[in-house]
N, C-alpha and C positions, 0 to 999 in steps of 0.2 A: 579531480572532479571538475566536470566545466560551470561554467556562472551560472548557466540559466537553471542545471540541476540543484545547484546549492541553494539557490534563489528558492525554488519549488520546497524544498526540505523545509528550511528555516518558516517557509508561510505553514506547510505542516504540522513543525513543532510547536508553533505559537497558536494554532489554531487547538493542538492537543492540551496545550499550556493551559487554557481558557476554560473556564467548568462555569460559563454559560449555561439558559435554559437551554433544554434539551430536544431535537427535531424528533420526525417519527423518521423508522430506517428506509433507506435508500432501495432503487430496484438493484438487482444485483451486475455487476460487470463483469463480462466473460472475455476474456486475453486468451488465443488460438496462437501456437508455435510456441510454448513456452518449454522450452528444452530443461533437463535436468541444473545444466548450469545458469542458465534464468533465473530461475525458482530458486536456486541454493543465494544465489549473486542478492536476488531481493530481501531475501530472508536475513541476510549479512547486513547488507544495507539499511533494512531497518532497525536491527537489534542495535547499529552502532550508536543509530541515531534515539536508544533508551528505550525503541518500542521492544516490548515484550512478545516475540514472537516463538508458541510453542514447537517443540522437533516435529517428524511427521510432517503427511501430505494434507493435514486437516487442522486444521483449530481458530482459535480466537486472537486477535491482535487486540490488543489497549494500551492505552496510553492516553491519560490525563483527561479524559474526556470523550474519547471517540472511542469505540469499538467496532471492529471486524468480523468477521466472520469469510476464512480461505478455504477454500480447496483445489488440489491440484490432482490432477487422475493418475498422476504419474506418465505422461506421454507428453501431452500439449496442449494441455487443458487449464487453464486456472481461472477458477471462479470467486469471484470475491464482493463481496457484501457490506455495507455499512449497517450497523444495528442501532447505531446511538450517535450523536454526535452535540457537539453546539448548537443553537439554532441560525446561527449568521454565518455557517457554512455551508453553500447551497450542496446537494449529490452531484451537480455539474465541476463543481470546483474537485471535491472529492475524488470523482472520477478522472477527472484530468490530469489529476497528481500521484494518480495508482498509475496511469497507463507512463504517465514521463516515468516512474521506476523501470516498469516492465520494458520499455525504450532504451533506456540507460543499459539497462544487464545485459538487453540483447546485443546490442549496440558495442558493449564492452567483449564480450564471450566474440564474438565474430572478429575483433579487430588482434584478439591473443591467440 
């Protein structure tokens, strides 16, 4: 896994580690070409990383403080949601660190 991914995760974890007040939820973020092994690659990737991500194209992520709300259409769609978080985690942070997964899996799936 390269630096700047690892980087990204570890400010994740600590930022789930944290049960801070809590924001209001975020707009939601829509990721276009997410192929089957995307979607499976992220869903990996974050369960290693402790989050609790349920089976299916639909559910809730949590961990430590932050909650999700995914879906994926099953095509190339994945829509993803923040519903809860800290308050000293802006939605721009949030968003930036969904889309480096979504970059990483794609990015991994093309080069295998």
């Amino acid at each position: 896994m390269n630096r700047k991914l690892t980087a990204s995760l570890l400010v994740l974890c600590l930022a789930f580690s944290v049960g801070f007040a809590h924001a209001k939820p975020c707009e939601p973020t829509t990721f276009s070409n997410v192929s089957s092994d995307t979607f499976e690659c992220m869903k990996t990737k974050l369960q290693d990383y402790g989050i609790y991500v349920p089976p299916g194209n639909e559910g809730e992520l949590s961990s430590k403080g932050i909650v999700a709300h995914f879906l994926w259409d099953g095509k190339s769609t994945l829509t993803i949601k923040v519903t809860d978080k800290p308050d000293f985690v802006s939605c721009k942070t949030a968003d930036n660190e969904l889309k480096k997964f979504v970059d990483e899996c794609q990015v991994s799936r093309e080069k295998a």
